[in-house]
C-alpha positions in Angstrom: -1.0 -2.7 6.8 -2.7 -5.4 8.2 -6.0 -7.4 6.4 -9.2 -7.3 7.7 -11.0 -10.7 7.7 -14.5 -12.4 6.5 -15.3 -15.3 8.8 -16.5 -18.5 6.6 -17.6 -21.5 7.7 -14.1 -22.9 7.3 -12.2 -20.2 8.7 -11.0 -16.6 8.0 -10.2 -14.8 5.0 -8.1 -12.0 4.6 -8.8 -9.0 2.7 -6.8 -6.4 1.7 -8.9 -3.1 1.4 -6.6 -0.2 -0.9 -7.9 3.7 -0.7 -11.2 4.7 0.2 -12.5 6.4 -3.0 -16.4 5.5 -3.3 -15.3 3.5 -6.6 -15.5 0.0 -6.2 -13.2 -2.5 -7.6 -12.7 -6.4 -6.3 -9.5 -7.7 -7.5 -9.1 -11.2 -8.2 -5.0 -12.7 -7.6 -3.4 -15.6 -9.4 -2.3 -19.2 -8.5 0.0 -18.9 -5.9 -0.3 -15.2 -5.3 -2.4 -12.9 -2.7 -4.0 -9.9 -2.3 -1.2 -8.1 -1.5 -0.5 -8.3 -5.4 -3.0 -5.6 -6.3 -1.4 -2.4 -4.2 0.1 -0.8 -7.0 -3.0 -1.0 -8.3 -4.6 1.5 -6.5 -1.8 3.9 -6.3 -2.3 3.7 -10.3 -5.8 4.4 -10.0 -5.8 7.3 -7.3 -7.9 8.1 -4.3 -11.3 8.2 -5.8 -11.1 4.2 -6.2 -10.7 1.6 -3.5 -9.6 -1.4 -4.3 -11.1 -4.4 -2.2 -8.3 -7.4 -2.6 -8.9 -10.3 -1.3 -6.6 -13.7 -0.5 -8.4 -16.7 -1.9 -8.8 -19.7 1.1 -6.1 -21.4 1.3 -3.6 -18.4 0.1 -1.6 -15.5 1.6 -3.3 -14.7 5.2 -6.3 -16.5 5.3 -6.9 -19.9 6.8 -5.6 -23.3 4.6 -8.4 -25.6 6.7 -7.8 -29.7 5.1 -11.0 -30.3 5.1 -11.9 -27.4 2.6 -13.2 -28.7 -0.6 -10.7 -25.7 -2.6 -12.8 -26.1 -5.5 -14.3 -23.5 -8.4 -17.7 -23.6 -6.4 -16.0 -22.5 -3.0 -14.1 -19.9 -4.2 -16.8 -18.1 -5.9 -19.0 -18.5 -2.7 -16.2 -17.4 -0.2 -16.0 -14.1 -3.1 -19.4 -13.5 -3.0 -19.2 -13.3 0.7 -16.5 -10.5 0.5 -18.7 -8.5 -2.1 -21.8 -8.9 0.5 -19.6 -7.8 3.7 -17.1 -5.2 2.4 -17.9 -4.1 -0.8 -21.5 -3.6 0.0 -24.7 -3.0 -2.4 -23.2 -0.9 -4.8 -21.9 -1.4 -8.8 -18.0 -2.9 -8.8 -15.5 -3.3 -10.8 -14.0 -6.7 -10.9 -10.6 -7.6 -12.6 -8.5 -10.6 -12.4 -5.2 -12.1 -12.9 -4.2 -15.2 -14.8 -6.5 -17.6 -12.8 -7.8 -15.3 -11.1 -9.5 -13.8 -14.4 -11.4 -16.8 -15.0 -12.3 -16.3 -10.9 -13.4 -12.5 -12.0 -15.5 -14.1 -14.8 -17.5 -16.8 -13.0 -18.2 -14.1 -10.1 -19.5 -11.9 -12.8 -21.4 -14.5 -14.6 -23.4 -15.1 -11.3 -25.1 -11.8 -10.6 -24.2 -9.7 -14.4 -26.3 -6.7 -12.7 -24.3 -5.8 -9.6 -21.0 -5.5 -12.1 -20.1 -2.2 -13.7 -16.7 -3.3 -15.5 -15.0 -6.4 -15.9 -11.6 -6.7 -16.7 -9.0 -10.2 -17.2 -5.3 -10.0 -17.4 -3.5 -12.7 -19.3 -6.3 -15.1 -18.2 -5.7 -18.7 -19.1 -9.2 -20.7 -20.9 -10.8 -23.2 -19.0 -9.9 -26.0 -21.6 -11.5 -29.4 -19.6 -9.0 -31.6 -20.7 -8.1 -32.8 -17.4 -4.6 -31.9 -15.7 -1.8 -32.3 -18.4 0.5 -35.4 -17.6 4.1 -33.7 -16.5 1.8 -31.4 -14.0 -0.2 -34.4 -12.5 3.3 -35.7 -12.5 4.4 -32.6 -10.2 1.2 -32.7 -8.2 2.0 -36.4 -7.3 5.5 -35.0 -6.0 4.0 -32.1 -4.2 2.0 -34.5 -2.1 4.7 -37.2 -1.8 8.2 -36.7 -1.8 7.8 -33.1 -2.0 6.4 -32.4 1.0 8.7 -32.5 3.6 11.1 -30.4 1.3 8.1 -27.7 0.8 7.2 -27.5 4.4 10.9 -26.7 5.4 11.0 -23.9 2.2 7.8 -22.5 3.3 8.8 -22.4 7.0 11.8 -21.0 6.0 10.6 -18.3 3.2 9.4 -15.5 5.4 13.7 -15.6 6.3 14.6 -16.3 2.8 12.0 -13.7 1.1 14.0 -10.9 2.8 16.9 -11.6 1.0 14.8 -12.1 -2.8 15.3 -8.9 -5.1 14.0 -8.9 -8.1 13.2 -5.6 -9.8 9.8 -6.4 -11.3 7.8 -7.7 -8.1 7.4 -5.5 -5.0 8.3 -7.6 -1.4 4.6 -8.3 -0.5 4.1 -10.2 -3.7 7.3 -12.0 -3.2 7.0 -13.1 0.5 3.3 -14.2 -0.2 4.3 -16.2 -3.2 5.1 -19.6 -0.9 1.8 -19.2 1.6 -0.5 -21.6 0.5 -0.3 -25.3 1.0 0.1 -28.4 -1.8 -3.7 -29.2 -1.4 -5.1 -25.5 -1.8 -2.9 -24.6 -4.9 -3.2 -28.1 -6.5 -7.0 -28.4 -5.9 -7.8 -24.5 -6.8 -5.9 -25.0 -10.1 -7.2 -28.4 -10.9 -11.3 -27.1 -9.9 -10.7 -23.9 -11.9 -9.0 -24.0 -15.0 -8.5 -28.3 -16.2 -12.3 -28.6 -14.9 -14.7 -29.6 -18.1 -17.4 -27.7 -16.0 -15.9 -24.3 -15.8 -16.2 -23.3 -19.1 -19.7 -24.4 -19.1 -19.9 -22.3 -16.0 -18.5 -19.3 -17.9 -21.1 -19.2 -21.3 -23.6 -16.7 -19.8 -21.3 -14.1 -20.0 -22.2 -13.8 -24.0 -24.8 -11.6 -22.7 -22.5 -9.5 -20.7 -23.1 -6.0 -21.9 -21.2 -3.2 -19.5 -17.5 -2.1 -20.5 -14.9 -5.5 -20.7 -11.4 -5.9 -21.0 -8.8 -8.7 -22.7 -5.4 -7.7 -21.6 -3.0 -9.5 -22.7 1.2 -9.7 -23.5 2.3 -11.1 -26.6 5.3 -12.0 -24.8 3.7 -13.7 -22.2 4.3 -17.4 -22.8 2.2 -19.1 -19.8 -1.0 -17.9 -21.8 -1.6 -19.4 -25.1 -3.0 -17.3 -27.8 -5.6 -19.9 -28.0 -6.8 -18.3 -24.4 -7.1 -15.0 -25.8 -8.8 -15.9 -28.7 -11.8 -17.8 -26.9 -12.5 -15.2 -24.3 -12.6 -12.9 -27.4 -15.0 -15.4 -28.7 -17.2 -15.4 -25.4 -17.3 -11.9 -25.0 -16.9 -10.3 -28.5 -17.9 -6.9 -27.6 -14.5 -6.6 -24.8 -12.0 -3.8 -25.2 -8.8 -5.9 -26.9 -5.3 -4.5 -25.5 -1.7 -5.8 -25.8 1.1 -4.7 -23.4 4.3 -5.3 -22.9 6.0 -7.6 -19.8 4.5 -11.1 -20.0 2.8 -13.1 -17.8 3.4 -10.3 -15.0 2.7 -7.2 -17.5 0.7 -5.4 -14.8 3.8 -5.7 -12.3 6.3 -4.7 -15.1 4.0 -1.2 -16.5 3.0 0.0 -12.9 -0.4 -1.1 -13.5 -1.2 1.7 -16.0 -3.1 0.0 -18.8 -5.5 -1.5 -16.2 -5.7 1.9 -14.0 -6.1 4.0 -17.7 -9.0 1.9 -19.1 -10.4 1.9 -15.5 -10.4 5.7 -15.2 -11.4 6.6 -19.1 -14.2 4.2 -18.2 -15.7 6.1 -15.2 -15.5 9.4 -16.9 -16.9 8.3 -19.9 -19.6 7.2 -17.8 -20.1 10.3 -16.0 -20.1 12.7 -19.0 -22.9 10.6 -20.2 -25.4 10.9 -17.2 
């Protein structure tokens, strides 16, 4: 399967496009991941869905341009582009992963109307303290004596990836794990969730009212509990759910709690117009 692509004003974006159901869903990845991620996804979720999956710039197939600002602002506009141009006009879904949640929620927070459901999985709070010290520390690395080292891994990795097994993670999501650059994964991360404005961005959403879900692992120990708790603070009337698997809980179940609360949604919906 190959990606179709939006054309932005710094280059292409891929998007993955799952199914062809007339129920919308955008899917959001994670630092470091792609669009590729969310597959399983719609084999969960069946042929009445299609899943619309896009690879943020500077990630998986699209274009990692250097002069691309990679920040909270640009994402959310390169997103809205993929709504306008594939999704199209009607009500979507939109879920996220781990950064990608907070992407999910700052999408949604723009135009509330357009979304039918929102859904984040083991999402990380914007805190706006600033890039903790031994990451900044890493970041310095990346750019410096890194990056020699990570050019030769990441030339190397579509070799290497063929060889990587583990159980958990389907090939796609491991052979796209190395495609992005220092600059794109240090600027996205830094823009989006150690900002002191995206939380600010985020506060509208108290007025969110369709169907929401906080999925979460109790096992998961990249997400603090603190995170969980203040998206249940912004958006008190969300769904709360608790799966096992950690950080990658919707790799390890198949992606059944997402596709189940997805699906009860819909026909709940239905039986009521």
């Amino acid at each position: 399967m190959r990606p179709l692509f939006v054309v932005r004003p710094w280059g292409r974006l891929a998007v993955w496009v799952y199914g062809g159901g007339p129920n919308r869903v955008l899917a959001i990845h994670g630092l470091a991941g792609s669009g590729r991620y969310w597959a399983g996804l719609s084999a969960a979720l069946g042929p009445e869905y299609t899943v619309v999956a896009p690879d943020l710039a500077g990630f998986g197939a699209s274009d990692k341009p250097r002069d691309y600002g990679y920040g909270r602002s640009d994402h959310v506009s390169d997103l809205e582009a993929v709504i306008h141009e594939v999704v199209g006009a009607e009500p979507l879904a939109i879920v996220g992963h781990s950064m990608g949640g907070i992407l999910a929620g700052l999408v949604t927070a723009c135009d509330m109307d357009r979304v039918s459901r929102l859904a984040l999985i083991a999402a990380p709070f914007p805190h706006g303290r600033g890039l903790p010290p031994r990451l900044a520390q890493n970041r310095d690395r990346d750019f410096s004596t890194r990056r020699v080292l990570y050019r030769t891994l990441v030339a190397l990795w579509p070799v290497i990836s063929v060889f990587v097994r583990i159980r958990a993670y389907p090939h796609p999501v491991i052979s796209d794990y190395l495609k992005h650059t220092p600059q794109s994964y240090w600027e996205t991360a830094t823009s989006v969730i150690w900002s002191g404005d995206t939380a600010n961005a985020l506060e509208s959403l108290d007025a969110f009212a369709p169907p929401t879900l906080l999925l979460f692992s109790d096992e998961d120990r990249t997400i603090s509990r603190e995170s969980a708790a203040k998206w249940a603070a912004l958006l008190p009337a969300a769904e709360r759910l608790s799966a096992p698997g950690g950080h990658q809980l919707l790799l390890r179940t198949h992606f059944a709690p997402l596709a189940v609360w997805l699906t009860q949604r819909r026909l709940v919906t239905d039986c009521s117009t």
